[in-house]
C-alpha positions in Angstrom: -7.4 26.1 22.2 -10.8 26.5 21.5 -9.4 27.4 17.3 -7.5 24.2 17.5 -9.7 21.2 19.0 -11.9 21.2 15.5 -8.0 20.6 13.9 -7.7 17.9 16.4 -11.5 16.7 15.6 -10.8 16.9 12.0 -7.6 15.2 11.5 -9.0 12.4 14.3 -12.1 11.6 11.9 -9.9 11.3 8.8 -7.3 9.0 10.9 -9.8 6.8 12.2 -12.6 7.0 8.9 -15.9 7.7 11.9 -16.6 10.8 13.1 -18.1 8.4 16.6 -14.4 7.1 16.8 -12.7 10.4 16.8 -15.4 11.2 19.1 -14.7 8.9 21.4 -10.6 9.4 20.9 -11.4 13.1 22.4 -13.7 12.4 24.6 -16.3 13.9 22.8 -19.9 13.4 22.1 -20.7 12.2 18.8 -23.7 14.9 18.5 -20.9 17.5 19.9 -18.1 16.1 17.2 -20.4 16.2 14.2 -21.4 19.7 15.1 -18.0 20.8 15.4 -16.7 19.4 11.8 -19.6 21.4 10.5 -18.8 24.4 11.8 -15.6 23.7 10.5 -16.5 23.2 7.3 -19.1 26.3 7.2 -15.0 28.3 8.7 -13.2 27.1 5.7 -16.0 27.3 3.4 -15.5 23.6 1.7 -17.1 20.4 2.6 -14.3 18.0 4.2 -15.8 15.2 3.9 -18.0 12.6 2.0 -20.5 10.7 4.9 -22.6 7.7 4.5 -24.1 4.8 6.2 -20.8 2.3 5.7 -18.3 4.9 5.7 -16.5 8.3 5.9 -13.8 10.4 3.7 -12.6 12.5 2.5 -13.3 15.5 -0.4 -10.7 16.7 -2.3 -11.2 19.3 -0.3 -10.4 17.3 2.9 -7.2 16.0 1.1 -5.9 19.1 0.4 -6.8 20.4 4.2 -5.6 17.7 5.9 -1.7 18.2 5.9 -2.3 21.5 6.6 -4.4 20.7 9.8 -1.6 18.5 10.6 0.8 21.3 10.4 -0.9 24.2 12.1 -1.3 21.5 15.2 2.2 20.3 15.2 3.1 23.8 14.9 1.3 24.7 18.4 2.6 21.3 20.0 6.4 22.2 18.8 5.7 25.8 20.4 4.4 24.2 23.3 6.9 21.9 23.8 9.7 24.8 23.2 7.7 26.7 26.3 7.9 24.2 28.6 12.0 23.0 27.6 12.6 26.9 28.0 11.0 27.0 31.6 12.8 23.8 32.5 9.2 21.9 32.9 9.6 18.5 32.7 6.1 16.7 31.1 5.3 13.2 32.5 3.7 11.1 29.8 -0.2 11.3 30.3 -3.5 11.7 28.3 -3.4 8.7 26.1 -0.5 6.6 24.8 -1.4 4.3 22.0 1.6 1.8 20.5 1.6 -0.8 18.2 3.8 -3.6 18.7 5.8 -6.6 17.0 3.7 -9.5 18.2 7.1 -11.3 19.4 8.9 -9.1 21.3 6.0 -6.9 22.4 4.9 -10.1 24.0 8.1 -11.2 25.8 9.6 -7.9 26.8 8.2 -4.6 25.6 4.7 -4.7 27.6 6.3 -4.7 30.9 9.4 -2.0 30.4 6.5 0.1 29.1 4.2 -0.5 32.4 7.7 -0.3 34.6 8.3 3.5 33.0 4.6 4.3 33.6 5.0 3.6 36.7 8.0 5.1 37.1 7.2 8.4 35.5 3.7 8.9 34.0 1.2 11.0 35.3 -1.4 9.1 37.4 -4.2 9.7 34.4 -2.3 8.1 31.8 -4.3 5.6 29.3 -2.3 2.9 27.6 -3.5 1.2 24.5 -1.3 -1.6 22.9 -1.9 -3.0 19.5 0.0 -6.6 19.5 0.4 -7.9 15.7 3.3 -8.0 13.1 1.1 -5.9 11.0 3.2 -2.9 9.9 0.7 0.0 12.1 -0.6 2.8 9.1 0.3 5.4 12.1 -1.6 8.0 9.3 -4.5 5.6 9.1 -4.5 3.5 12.1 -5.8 5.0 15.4 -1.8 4.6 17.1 0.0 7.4 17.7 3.5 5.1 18.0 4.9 1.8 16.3 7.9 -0.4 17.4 8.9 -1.9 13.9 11.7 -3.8 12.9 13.8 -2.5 9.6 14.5 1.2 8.5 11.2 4.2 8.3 9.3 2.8 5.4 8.0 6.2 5.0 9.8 9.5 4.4 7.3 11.1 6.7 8.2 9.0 10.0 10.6 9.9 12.3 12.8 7.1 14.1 14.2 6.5 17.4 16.8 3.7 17.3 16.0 1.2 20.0 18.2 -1.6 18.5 19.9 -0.7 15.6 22.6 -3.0 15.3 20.1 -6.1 16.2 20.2 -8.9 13.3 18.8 -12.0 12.8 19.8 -15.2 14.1 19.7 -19.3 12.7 18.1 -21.3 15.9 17.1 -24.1 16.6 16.3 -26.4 19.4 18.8 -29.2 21.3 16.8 -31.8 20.0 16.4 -31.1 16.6 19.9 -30.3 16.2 20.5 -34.1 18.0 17.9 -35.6 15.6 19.1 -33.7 12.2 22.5 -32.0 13.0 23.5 -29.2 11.8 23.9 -27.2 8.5 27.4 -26.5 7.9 26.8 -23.2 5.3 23.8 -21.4 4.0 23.5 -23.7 0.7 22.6 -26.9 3.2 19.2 -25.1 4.7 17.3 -26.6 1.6 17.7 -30.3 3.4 16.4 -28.9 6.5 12.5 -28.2 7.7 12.4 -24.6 7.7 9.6 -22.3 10.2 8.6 -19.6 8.0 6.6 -16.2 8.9 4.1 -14.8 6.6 1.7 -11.9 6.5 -1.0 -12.1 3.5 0.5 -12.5 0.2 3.8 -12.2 2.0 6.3 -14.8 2.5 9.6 -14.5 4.3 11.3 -17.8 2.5 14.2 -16.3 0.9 16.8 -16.7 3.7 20.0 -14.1 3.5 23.5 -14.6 5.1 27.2 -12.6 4.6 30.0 -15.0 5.1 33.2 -14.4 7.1 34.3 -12.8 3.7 31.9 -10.4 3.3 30.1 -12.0 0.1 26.4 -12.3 0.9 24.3 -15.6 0.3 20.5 -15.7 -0.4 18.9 -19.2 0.4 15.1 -19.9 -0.5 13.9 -22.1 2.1 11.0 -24.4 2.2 9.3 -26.4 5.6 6.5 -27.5 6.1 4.7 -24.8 9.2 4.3 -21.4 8.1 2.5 -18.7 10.9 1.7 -15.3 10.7 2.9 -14.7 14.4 6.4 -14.6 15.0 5.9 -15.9 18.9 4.4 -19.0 17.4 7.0 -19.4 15.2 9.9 -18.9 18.4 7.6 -21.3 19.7 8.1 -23.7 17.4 11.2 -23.6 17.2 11.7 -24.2 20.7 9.3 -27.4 20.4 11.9 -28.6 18.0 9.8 -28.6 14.7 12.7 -27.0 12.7 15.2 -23.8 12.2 13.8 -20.4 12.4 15.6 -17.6 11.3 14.7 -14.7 14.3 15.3 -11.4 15.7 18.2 -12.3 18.2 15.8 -9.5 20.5 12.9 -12.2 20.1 15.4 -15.1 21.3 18.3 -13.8 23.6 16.1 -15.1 26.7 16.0 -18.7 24.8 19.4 -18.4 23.7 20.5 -17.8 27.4 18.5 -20.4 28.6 19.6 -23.2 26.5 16.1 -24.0 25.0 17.5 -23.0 21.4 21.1 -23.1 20.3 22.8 -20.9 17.6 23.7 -22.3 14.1 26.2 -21.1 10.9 28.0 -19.3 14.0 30.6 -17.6 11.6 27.5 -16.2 9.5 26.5 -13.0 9.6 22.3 -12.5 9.6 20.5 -10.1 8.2 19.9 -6.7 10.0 17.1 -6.5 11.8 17.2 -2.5 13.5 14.2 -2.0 15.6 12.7 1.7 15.8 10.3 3.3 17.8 8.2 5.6 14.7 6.4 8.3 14.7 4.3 11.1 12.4 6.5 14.3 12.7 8.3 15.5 15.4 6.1 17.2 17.7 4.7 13.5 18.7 9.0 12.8 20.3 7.6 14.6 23.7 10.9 14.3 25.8 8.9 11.8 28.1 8.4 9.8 25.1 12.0 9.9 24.3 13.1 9.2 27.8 10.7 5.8 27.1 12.4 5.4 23.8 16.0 5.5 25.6 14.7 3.2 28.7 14.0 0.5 26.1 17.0 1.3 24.3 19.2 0.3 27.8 17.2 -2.3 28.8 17.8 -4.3 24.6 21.5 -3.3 25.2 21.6 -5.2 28.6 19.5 -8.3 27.4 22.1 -8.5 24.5 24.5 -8.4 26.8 23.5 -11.2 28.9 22.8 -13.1 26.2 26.4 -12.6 24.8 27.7 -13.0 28.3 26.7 -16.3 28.2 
């Protein structure tokens, strides 16, 4: 253990760009943590990393250290892991557990089934950090260890759990709009309609797609005049009756159900929208953490069902 926590120290301070943030991931002292990476760096006989009074990174050196740092830990965790399956121990989830989240759903549902399995099976030291923002998580850069993200691994290096793969996304909109502007028959008549589009930066979801009960697939741009960068505000516009959004039936099934927004093109299929629980290799899917991943997975399947049940 003691050859390993300067891994751990190391590949925390590259993660996080501050040797006092690693530090304080740890549980370290900063004067303790810098200490340590030099020691490390005097063991491997290269400098890992470039400091100065705005920021830390990496050498070259550090680069070509860091995925094997990565390894040699995973390597120990997998081993560990293989111990404890072999002896029939079974882990509770505790140290820290830090997950970023789609602002949405994290919001309406995913919070609480986390906090219901903690207290169900998590040891009674466990830390919980969530990270609430449609802001695809950097789990390499970004100091998460998890992300709950919509659409397929961007990244060949993340592993997936499938939470709700065959989730797509719905055309809503609100009884009174629909009373006020009726509704679009196909795809095409969108482009009459005041549209509630997301956006992140540069980045504007305004191109609309749909497969018909034939199978032929239909892209609509779509203009309106609200865009957010929140998808909950958007859900909440919708609701208010501003316009059509074009959701994550996960982010509405509870409105859906309820009657605050109605389904529209009903024999058009939306996009996929498969939601995943992500990770950095495969020493990270502890089986407590895939025990989480599965309770989520039941608990989607039995919203969907009471929304179709409806």
């Amino acid at each position: 253990m003691d050859r390993l926590a300067p891994l751990q120290l190391f590949v925390a301070a590259a993660e996080a760009g501050s040797f006092s943030a690693a530090a304080r991931r740890l549980d370290l002292g900063p004067v303790q943590a810098s200490a340590t990476i030099a020691r490390l760096e005097r063991e491997v006989g290269a400098r890992l990393f470039e400091r100065s009074t705005r920021r830390l990174r990496l050498t070259e050196a550090g680069e070509q250290w860091l995925p094997h740092a990565r390894l040699l830990i995973a390597t120990w965790e997998d081993g560990q892991a293989a111990l404890r399956e072999a002896a029939g121990v079974e882990q509770p989830l505790s140290g820290r557990l830090r997950v970023s989240l789609p602002s949405d759903v994290g919001r309406q549902h995913l919070w609480r089934w986390i906090e219901d399995f903690i207290a169900a099976e998590a040891g009674p030291r466990l830390a919980l950090e969530l990270r609430l923002s449609d802001r695809l998580a950097d789990l390499v850069q970004d100091p998460v260890d998890y992300a709950v993200r919509y659409g397929e691994p961007p990244d060949s290096s993340l592993v997936a759990l499938p939470l709700a793969p065959d989730n797509r996304r719905v055309l809503c909109a609100s009884p009174a709009y629909v009373a006020r502007h009726g509704q679009p028959r196909t795809p095409t008549e969108l482009k009459a309609h005041d549209c509630l589009r997301w956006g992140l930066g540069e980045s504007l979801h305004g191109r609309w797609r749909f497969t018909a009960p034939d199978g032929e697939t239909m892209a609509v741009e779509v203009g309106g005049s609200r865009v957010a960068d929140d998808g909950g505000l958007v859900r909440e516009w919708a609701v208010a009756g501003l316009g059509l959004a074009y959701k994550s039936r996960l982010d509405v099934a509870a409105d859906l159900a309820a009657g605050r927004l109605v389904a529209l093109l009903p024999d058009w299929l939306g996009e996929p929208a498969p939601l995943h629980w992500m990770a950095v290799g495969r020493h990270r899917l502890t089986p407590a953490v895939k025990r989480l991943a599965e309770n989520i997975r039941a608990r989607f399947g039995a919203l969907d069902a009471s929304e179709v049940r409806r």
